[in-house]
C-alpha positions as CSV (number, residue, x, y, z in Angstrom):
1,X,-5.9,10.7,16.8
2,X,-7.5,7.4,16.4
3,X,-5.7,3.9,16.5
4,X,-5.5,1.6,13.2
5,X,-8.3,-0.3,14.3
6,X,-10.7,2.2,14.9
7,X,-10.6,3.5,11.4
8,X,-13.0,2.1,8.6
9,X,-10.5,2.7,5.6
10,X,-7.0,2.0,5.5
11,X,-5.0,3.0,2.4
12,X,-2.1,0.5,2.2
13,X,0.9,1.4,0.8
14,X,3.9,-1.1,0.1
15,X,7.1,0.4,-1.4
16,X,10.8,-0.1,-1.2
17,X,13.9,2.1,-0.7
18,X,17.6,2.1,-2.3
19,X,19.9,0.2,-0.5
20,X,21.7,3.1,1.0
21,X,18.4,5.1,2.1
22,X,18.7,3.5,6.0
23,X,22.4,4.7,6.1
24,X,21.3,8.1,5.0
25,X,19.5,8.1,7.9
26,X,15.9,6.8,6.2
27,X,13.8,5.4,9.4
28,X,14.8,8.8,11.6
29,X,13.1,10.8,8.6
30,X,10.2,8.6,8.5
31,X,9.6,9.1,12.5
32,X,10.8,13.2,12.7
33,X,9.1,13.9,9.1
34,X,7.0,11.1,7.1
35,X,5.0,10.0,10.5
36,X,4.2,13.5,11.9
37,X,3.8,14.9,8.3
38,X,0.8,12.2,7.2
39,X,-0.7,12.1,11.0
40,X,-1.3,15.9,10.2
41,X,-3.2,15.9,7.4
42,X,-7.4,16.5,8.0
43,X,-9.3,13.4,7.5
44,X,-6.4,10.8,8.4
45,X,-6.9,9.1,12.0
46,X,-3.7,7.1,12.1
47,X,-0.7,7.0,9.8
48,X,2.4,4.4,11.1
49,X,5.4,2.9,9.1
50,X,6.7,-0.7,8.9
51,X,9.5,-2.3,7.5
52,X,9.4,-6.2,6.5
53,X,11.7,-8.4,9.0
54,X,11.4,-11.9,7.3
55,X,9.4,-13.2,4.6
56,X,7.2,-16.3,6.6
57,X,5.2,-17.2,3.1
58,X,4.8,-16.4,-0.6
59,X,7.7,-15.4,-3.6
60,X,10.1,-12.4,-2.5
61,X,7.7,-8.9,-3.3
62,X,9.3,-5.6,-4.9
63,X,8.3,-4.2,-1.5
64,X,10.1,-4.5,1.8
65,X,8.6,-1.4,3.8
66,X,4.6,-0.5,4.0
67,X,2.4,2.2,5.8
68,X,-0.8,2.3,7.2
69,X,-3.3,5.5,6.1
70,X,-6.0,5.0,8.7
71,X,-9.0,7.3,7.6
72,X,-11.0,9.3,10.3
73,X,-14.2,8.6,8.5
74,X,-15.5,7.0,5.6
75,X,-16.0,10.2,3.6
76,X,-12.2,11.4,4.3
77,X,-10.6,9.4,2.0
78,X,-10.7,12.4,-1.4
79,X,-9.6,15.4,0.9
80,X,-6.9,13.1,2.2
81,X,-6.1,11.8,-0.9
82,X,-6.0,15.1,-2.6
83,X,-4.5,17.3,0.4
84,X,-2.7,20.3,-1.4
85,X,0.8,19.4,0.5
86,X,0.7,15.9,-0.2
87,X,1.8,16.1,-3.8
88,X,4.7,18.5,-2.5
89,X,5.5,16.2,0.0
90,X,5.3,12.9,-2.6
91,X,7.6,14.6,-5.4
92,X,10.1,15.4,-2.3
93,X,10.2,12.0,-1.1
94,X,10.6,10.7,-4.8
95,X,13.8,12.8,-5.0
96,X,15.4,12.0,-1.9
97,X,14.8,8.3,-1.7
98,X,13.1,7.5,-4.9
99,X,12.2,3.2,-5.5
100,X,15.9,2.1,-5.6
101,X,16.7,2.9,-9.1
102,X,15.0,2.4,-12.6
103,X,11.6,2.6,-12.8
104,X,8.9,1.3,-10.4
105,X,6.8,-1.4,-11.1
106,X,2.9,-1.0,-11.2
107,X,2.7,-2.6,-7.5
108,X,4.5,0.5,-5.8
109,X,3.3,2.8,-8.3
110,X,-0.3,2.5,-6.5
111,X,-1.9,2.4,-3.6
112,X,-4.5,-0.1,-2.0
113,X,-7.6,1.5,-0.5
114,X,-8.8,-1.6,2.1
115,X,-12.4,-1.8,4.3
116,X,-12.2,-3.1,7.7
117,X,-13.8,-6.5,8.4
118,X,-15.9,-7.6,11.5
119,X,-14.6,-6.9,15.4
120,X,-10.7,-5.3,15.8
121,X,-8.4,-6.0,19.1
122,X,-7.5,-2.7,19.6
123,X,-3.7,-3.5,20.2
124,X,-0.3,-1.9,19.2
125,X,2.8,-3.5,19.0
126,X,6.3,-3.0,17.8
127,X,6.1,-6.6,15.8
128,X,3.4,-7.5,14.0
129,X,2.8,-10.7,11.3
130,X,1.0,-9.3,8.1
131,X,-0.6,-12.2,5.9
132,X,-2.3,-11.7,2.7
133,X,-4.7,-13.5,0.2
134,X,-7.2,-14.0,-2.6
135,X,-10.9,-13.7,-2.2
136,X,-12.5,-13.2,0.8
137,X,-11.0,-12.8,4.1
138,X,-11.1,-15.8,6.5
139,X,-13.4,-15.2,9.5
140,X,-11.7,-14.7,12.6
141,X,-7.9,-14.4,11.1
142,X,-6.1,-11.5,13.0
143,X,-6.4,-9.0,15.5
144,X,-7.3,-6.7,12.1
145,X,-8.5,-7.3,8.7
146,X,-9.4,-5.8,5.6
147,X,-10.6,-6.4,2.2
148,X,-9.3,-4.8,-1.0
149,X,-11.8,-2.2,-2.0
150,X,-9.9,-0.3,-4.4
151,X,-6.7,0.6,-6.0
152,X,-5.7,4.0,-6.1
153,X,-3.4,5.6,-8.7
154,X,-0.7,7.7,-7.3
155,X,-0.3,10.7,-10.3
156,X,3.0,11.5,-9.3
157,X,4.4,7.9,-10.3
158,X,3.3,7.6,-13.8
159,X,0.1,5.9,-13.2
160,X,-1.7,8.0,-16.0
161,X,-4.4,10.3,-16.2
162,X,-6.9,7.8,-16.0
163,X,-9.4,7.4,-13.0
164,X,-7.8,8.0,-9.9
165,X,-9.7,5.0,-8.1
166,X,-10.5,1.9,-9.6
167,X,-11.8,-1.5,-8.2
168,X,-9.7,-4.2,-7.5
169,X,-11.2,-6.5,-10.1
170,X,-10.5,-4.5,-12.8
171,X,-6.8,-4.3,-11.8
172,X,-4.7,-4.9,-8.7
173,X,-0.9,-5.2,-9.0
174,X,-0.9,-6.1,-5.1
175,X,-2.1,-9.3,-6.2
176,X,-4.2,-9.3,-2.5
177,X,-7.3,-9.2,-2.0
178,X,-7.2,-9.1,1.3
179,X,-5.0,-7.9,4.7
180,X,-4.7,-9.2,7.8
181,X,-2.1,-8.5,10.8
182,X,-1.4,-10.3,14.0
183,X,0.3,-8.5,16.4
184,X,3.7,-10.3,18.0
185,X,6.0,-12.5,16.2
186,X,5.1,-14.8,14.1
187,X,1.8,-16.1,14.5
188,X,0.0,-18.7,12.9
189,X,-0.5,-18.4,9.6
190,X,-4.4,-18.8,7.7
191,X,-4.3,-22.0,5.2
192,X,-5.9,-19.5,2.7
193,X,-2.8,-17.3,3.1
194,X,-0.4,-16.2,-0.5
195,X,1.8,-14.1,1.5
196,X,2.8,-13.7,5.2
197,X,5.7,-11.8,6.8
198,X,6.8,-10.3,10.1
199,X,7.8,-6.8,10.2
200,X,9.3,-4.1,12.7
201,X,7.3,-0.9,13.5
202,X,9.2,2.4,12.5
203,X,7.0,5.0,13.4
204,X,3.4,5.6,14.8
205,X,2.1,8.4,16.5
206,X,1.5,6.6,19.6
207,X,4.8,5.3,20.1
């Protein structure tokens, strides 16, 4: 198992619950099923949930939860991506917790394949502050960062039948192109930042 930083693709993936799902018990699923589930499948090196604590920056998102898909290796990312449980595993999610009622919008409906950029702190924390902006990712901003390489269409959510990877110029409903997190509360934010927040680990499979 390798930690986030170590890995040279992360697949970001932002979505949202219905307001009941943590009552039913929805953060103990992620760490006894999601967590172990993802962290099992060839090719991915890390897999961790988070859920949002408090907006910092930026207009309220139709996400309040993400995950981290930390690739092995470079060339992982189709057998990961196409695993022959994972659609299984993505239509049972779908019917247990679903996106809070009606239909999702385009931002959950995909997911955001992201390249590491320059040195990592290789550091794991229960808190972490996530900022996000447009073009390219300030120099020295985080303990990790990434740029938006691609978007990738989950089939399973109505995203068509289209290419299954496109790039980020031709259409990115994260509105990001770039990641960064800090780890600790609330750290200071990068003057080139849309979006910042500080959020709670869930699960990781070091923790």
């Amino acid at each position: 198992m390798s930690a986030l930083e170590d890995c040279p693709l992360v697949i970001f993936i932002a979505y949202t619950v219905p307001p009941d799902a943590e009552a039913r018990g929805y953060s103990q699923w992620l760490v006894d099923v999601d967590m172990p589930f993802f962290n099992a499948i060839p090719g991915t090196g890390h897999y961790a949930n988070w859920r949002i604590s408090k907006r910092l920056l930026g207009d309220e998102t139709a996400w309040d939860y993400f995950d981290f898909q930390g690739l092995a290796r470079e060339d992982d990312l189709e057998r990961v991506w196409f695993n022959h449980d994972l659609d299984g595993f993505r239509k049972n999610w779908l019917s247990l917790w679903g996106y809070g009622g009606g239909e999702a919008p385009p931002v959950l409906r995909h997911a955001y394949l992201m390249r590491r950029v320059g040195p990592a702190t290789p550091r794991l924390d229960r808190e972490l502050t996530l900022t996000g902006g447009l073009g390219t990712v300030p120099e020295g901003t985080g303990d990790v960062r990434w740029q938006v390489e691609g978007v990738l269409h989950k089939h399973f959510g109505g995203a068509g039948d289209g290419d299954w990877l496109t790039p980020p110029k031709a259409f990115n409903p994260l509105g990001l192109d770039w990641i960064a997190i800090d780890y600790g509360k609330e750290n200071a934010l990068s003057s080139s930042a849309k979006l910042a927040c500080t959020a709670n680990l869930i699960a990781a499979p070091d923790r």
